[in-house]
N, C-alpha and C positions, 0 to 999 in steps of 0.2 A: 485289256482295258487301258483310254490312254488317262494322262495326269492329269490333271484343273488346276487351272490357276485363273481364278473369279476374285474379282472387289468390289462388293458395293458398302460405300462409305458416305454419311451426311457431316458434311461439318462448317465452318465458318473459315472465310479466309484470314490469313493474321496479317497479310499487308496488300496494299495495292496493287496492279499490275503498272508496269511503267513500261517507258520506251526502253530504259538501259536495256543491256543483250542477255545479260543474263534473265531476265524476268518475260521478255518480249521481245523475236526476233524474226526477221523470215531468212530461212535459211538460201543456200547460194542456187538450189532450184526454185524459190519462190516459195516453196512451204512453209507457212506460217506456224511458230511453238510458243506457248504460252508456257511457263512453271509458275507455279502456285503454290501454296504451303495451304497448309488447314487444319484445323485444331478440332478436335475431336474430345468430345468430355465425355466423361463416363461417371457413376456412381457406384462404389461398390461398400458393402458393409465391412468396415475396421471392429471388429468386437459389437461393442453397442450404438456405435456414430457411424452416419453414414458417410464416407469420405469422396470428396470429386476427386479425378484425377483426369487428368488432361492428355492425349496422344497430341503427334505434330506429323503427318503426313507430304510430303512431296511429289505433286502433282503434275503430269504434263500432258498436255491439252495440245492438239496438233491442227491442221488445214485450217479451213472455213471454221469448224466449232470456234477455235482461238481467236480467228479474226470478227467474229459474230459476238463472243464472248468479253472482248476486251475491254468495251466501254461499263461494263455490270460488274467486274471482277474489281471488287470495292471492299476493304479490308472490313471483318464484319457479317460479311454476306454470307446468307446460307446455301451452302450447292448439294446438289447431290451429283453423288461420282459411280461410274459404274467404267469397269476396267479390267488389268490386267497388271501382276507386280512386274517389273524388270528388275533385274537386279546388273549393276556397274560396276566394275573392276578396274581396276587403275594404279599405276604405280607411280611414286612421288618423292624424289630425294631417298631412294632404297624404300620407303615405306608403301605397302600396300594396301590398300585405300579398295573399300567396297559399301555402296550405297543402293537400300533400296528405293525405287521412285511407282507408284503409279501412275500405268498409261493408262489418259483417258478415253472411253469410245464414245462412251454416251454421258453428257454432264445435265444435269437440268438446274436453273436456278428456283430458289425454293423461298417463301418468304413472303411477305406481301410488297405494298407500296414502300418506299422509302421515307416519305415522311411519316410513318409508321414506326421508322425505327428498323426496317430491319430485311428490306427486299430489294426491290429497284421497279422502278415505273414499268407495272405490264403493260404486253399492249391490247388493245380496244378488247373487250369480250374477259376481259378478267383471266385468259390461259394464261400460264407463264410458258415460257417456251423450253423447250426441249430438244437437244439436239441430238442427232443421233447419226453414225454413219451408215454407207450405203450398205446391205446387206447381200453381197454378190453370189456368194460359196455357198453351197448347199449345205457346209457346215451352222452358215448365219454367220461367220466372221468377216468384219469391216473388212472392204476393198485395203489394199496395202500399197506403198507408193514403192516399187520393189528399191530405188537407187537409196533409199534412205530408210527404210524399211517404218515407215511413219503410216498413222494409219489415217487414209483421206475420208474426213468428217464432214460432208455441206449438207445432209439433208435437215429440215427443220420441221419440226411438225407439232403443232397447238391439238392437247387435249386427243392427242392418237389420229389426228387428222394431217394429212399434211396441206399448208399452205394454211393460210387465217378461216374460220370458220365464219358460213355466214347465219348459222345460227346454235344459240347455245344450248345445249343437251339436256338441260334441266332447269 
């Protein structure tokens, strides 16, 4: 039997996406990476009060999804994330350093309009879009960019359709 390692996570991002490199960059082949952070609440009961508590998630968004994604990726925003953990190792002045990050394959943005308060301007037909990558393997796992081992995300597709629908299902 092999292992899993599955994410699917809803949450709001805590800052914008920016040009700086760290936040927004394309790498020296051209691949575009986006990292994101997202905060994640939860509720759980303390005794007799119900108490929030809040996770903080780090995100990375790769190809086409990042460069399709960038203008939406608005501190606030609700995404939903579906992925895979990596985990990073590193060493720093003798200190060893290990960080987990979700990689994303499929993100969708979730919410409504923005002057609403809390989505981003869908387009025509009210889908919000949904990105997802190619699915090549018979396993169903994202094509892979082998030099960088990123996974190549361009397909986009409204409401399980790909391409804009020209009529809406209900």
């Amino acid at each position: 039997m092999t292992d899993v390692n599955r994410v699917n996570i809803i949450g709001r991002l805590t800052r914008d996406i920016t040009s700086d490199e760290r936040s927004f960059a394309y790498l020296p082949n051209g691949t575009a990476r986006a990292n994101v952070s997202i905060a994640v609440n939860r509720s759980r009961k303390n005794g007799e009060q119900w108490v929030d508590e809040v996770s903080y998630f780090d995100v990375t968004i790769w190809g086409k999804t990042a460069e399709n994604l960038k203008p939406y990726l608005q501190k606030g925003k609700q995404i939903a994330v579906d992925g895979y953990l990596r985990q990073d190792r590193w060493e720093k002045d003798g200190q060893k350093n290990i960080r987990i990050v979700i990689v994303a394959e499929n993100v969708q943005l979730l919410g409504g309009r923005a002057e609403n308060g809390g989505g981003y301007d869908q387009p025509s037909g009210g889908f919000a879009p949904k990105f997802q990558p190619r699915q090549n393997s018979p396993m169903g796992n994202s094509s892979m960019n082998s030099s960088m081992n990123a996974p190549m995300m361009d397909d986009i597709s409204y409401g399980g359709e790909t391409g804009f629908p020209e009529d809406i299902p209900f």
